[in-house]
N, C-alpha and C positions, 0 to 999 in steps of 0.2 A: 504493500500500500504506500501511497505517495504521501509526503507529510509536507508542503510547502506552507503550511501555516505553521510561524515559529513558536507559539505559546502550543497548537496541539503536540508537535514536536516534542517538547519540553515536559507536556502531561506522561507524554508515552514512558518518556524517556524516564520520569520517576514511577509510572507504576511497575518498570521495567527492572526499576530498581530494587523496590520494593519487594517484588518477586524474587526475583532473583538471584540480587546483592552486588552484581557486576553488569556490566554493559559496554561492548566491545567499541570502540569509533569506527571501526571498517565497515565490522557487521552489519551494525542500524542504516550507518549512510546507505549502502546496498539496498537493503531493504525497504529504506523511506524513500528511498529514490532522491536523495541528495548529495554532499561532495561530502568528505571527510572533515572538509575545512568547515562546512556549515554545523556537523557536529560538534566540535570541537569548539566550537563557539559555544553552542548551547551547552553544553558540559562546565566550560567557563563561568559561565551565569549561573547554571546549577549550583558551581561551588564558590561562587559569591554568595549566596544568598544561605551560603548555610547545608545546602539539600542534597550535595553529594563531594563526594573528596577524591581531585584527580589522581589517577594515577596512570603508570605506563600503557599505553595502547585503549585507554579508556577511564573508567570510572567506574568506586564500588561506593557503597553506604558509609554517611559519613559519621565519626565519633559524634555522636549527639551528648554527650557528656560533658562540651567543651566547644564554647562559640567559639570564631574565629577573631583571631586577637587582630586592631588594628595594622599593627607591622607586617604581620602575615597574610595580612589584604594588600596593604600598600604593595606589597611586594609582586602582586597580581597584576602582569599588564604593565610591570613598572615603567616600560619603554612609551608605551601607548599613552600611555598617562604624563607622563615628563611631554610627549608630544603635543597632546591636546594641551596641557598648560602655556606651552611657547604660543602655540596658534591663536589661545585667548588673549597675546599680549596686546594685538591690534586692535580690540576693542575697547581695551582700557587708556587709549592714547587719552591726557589730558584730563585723565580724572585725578582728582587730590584725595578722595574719600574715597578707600576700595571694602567692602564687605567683605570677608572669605568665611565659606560655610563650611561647616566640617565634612570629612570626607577625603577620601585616599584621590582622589583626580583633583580634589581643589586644593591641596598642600601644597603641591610642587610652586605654586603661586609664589608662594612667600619669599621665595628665593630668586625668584625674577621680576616682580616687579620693580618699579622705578623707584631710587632711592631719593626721599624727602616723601613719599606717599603715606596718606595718613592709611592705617591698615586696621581693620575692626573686625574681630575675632571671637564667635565662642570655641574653636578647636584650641585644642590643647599643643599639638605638634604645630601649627599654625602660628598659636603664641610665642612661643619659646625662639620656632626660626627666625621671624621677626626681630625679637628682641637681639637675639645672637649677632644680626648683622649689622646692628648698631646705626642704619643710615636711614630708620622707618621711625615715624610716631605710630606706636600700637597702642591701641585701644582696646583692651583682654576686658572680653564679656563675663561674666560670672555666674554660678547659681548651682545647681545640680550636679554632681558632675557624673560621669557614663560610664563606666572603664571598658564597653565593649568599641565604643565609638572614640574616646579618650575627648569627648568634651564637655561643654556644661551645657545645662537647659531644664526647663521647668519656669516657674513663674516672673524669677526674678530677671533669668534672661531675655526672656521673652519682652517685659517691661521696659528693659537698657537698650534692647533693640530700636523699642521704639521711639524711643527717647531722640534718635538720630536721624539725618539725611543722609545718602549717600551716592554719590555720584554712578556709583556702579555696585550691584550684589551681584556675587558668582556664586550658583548651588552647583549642592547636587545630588542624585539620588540613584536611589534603587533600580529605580524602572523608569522609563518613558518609551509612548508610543502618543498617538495621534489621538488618544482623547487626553492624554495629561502626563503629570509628575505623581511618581509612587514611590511610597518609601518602606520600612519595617519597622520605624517604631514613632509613635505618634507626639512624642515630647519633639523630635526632631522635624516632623510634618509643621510643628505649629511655627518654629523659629522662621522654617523656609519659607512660609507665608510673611510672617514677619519683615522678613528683610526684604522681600520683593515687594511691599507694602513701602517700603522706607524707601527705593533706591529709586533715582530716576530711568535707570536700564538695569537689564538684569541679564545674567546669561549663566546658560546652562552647561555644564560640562559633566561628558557621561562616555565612557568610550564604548563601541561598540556591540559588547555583550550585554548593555542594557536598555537596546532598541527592541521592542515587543516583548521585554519580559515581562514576570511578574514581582509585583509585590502587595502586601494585604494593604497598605495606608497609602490613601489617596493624598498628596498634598493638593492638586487645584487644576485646572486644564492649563493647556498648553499659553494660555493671553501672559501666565503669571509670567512668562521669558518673552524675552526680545528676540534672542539668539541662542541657539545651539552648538556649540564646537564636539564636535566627535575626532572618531579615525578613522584612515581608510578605509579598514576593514567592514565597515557597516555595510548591511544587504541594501540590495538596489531599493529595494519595495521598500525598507523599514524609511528610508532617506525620502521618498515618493512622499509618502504621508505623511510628515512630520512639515516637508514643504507644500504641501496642499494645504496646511495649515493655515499657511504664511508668517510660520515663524523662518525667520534667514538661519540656514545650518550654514556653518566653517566646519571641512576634512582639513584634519592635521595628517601631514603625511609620515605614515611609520613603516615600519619593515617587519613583514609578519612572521614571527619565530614559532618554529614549532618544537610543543613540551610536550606532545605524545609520547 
């Protein structure tokens, strides 16, 4: 059977899991009638979000005893991710007030923006880069703090947020497709509202494994971004509908490694 929708894809592929405990990359592609590379992507996403743990030539069931620690997400895509961050540099020309949301695609920020920017933060790795490089005014949000996401949030963030303007907020999430922004956990759905509420632009940054996925919390349709910066690697279709939108997508251009 053909699977060219990526979310049925993705269902197969955990009940497959679930069954099972393993799930080959050659195999499925074959039999869904897709590329290897298309799996391999979903498996990706799979194991961002928790739901399965790659390994060689596939994927089996992941330790559910043990979320997946910030570092060992950043580390996910690390290329593709440092890429989409340089690409977002050009939207930022001439902003003095830059927002950065937490999130392993929005970090690499901190280290490239322009130095004298004012920078405003509830991440925690966010914070600290910031600070490290001596040539930013950082503004460290405060409140709750996370340890699976390493930031703060809950009422009093959410409050400091709104306290500000900002020239530009950069999110970002779990999921997006062509009805919106989705995330996993709802303390952080309310911030990213927050701060697109604050900013006069906003922009999205997500790399490719989380075009059509899923996740349980919706943060808002697609109006709350201006702009989407991905990587090359995004499906034709998943890019089609996100610009039917008419929100303006940037491809950051990366080089796709394979960890089969």
């Amino acid at each position: 059977m053909r699977y060219a929708d990526a979310p049925a894809r993705r269902e197969e592929l955990l009940r497959r899991l679930a069954a099972e405990g393993y799930v080959s990359s050659s195999g499925v592609a074959d039999e869904f009638g897709v590329s290897e590379m298309t799996i391999r992507r979903d498996l990706r996403q799979l194991a961002a979000e928790g739901l399965a743990r790659r390994v060689i030539g596939g994927a089996s069931l992941p330790d559910l005893g043990h979320a997946r620690p910030f570092d060992e997400r950043a580390g996910t895509g690390s290329g593709e991710k440092r890429a989409i961050a340089a690409a977002c540099l050009s939207l930022l020309e001439g902003a003095s007030t830059i927002a950065l949301d937490a999130g392993t695609t929005v970090a690499p920020l901190a280290d490239l923006v322009a130095a004298g920017t004012t920078v405003v933060s509830h991440s925690a790795p966010v914070i600290q880069a910031a600070i490290e490089r001596g040539d930013l005014d950082v503004v460290a949000i405060g409140g709750t703090y996370q340890r699976e996401t390493r930031s703060f949030a809950g009422p009093a963030a959410r409050r400091s947020i709104a306290d500000y303007s900002f020239d530009v907020a950069v999110l970002s999430a779990t999921a997006v497709d062509g009805t919106g922004l989705l995330c996993a956990n709802a303390l952080d759905a309310e911030l990213k509202q927050e701060l697109s509420r604050s900013a006069r632009t906003t922009v999205l940054l997500v790399d490719h494994s989380k075009l059509g996925a899923r996740a349980p919390i919706r943060v808002g349709g697609l109006e709350l971004v201006d702009a989407i910066v991905t990587d090359d690697g995004a499906d034709a279709d998943d890019l089609a509908a996100l610009r039917a939108s008419g929100v303006r997508v940037l491809l950051a251009a990366t080089e796709e490694v394979d960890v089969s």
